[in-house]
N, C-alpha and C positions, 0 to 999 in steps of 0.2 A: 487424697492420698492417706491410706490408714497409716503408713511409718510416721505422719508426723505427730507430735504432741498437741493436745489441745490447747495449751499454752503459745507452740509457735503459732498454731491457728491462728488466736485472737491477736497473736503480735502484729503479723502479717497484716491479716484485715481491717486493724486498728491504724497501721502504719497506714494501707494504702484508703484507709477512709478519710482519715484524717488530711491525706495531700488533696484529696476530692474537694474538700470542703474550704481549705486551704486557698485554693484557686478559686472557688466559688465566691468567696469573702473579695481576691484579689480583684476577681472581674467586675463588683458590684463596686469598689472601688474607682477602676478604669470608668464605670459608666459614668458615676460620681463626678469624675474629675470632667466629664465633657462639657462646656460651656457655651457651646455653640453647636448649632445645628449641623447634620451633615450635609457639606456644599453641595447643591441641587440648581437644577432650573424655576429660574423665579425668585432664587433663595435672598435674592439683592430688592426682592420688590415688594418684600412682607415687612412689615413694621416691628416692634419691640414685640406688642403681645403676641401678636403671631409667631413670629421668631421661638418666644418663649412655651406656646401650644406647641410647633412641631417637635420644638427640641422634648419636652416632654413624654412627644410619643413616642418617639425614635426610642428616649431610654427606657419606659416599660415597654416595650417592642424588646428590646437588646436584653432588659432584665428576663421577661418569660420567658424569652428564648435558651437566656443561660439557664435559669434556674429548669428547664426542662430539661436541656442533656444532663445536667447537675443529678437530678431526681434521677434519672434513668444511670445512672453510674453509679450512684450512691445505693440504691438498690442492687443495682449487680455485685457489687462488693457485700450486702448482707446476704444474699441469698444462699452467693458463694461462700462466703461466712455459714452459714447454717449446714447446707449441704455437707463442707468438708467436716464440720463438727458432728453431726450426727451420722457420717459415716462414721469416725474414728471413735464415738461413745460406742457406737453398734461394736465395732472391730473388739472391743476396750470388754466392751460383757461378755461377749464369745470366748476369749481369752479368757478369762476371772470364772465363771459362770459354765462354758461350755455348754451345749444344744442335749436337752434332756428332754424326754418324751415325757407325756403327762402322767405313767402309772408310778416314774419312780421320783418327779417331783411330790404324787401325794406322798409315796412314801417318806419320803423325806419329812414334809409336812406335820406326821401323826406320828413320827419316831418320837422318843425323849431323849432329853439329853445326853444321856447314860449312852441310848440306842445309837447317836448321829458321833458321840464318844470314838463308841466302838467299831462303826463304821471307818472313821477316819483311820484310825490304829487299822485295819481288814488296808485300807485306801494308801497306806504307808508299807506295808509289808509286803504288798501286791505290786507296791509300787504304780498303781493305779490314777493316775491323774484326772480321768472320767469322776472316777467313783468319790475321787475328791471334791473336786468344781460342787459336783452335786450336793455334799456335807456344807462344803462351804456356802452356796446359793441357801443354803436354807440357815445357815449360822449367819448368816449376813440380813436375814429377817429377822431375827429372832436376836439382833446384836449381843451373838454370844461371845463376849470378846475371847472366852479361852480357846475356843475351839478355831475362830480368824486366827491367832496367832501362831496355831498347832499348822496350819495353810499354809502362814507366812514363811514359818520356819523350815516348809518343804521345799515351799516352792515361793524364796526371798524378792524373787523379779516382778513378783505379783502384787508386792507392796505400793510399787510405785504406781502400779497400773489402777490399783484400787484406788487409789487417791486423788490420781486423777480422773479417772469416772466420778467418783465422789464431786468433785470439784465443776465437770462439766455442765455446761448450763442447759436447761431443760426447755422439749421443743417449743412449749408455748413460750419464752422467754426470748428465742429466736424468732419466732414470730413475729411477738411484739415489737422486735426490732424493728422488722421490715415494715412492719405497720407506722411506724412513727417515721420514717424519712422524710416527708412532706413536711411535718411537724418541724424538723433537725436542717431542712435545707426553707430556713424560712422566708419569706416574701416580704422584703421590707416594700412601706410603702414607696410612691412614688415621689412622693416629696420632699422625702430624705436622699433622693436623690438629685435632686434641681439646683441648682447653685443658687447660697446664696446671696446677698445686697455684697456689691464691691466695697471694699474700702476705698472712699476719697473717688470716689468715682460722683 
């Protein structure tokens, strides 16, 4: 949804990644805490070591299992992440920037300062917002601050807007996210999860 801000974006997806992982943490917990095998047939006719091999497969059996809906969640949450973000950066240029063909981005380009000046002054008196977007997309390369703020002051709404595209994170960056989840829902071993020696036992 382009209405929201990029900021509640990352709220949101932050909020709900973080409960993902939250439960991930609690379930490896729960596995942690099992001390004994789950009651089975035969389960009275196996000894200590045995006992202590199947409880052990059961829990990484129960660990891969969580940690794979874990991974398939925690991904849907960056992707959705990424997605709604780079629709609202896209939304965010359009606005700021507007859809200019390529002969009067060159012009823009090869004006001088004077020239993209005088332009904006033509883009204020016309009342022209087109003719602005375009002065400003090229004052925004060429970080003229006089001429951004000659923008600002037409068109005040645009500040916020700038700032927060400024601020948006860039698509390799989202990427990276989703590339690291495996990394971020990580696989403790197995033997951190085993119980260990009773006291006084």
């Amino acid at each position: 949804m382009a209405d929201r801000t990029i900021p509640e974006i990352q709220e949101e997806a932050g909020r709900i990644g973080s409960e993902i992982l939250t439960d991930w943490h609690n379930t490896l917990d729960a596995i942690k805490g099992d001390r004994e095998p789950e009651a089975g047939l035969y389960l009275d006719r196996l000894n200590d070591e045995q006992r202590m091999a199947l409880l052990r497969e059961q829990k990484e059996r129960s660990m891969d299992e969580a940690r794979a809906r874990t991974i398939e969640e925690y991904r849907a949450n960056r992707e959705s992440y990424r997605d709604e973000t780079l629709a609202r950066t896209a939304h965010l240029k359009r606005e700021l920037f507007g859809e200019h063909h390529a002969e009067r981005i060159e012009r823009m380009a090869l004006a001088s300062e004077e020239e993209l000046a005088r332009l904006m002054d033509r883009a204020s008196f016309t009342e022209s917002r087109e003719l602005a977007q375009a002065v400003f997309m090229e004052a925004h390369s060429r970080d003229a601050g006089d001429l951004m703020a000659r923008y600002f002051a037409a068109y005040p709404e645009a500040r916020d807007l700038y700032n927060e595209w400024r601020e948006a994170p860039g698509a390799e960056v989202l990427e990276r996210q989703i590339e690291s989840v495996e990394t971020i829902v990580h696989r403790p071993s197995v033997d951190s999860l085993m119980p260990g020696p009773r006291v006084g036992v």
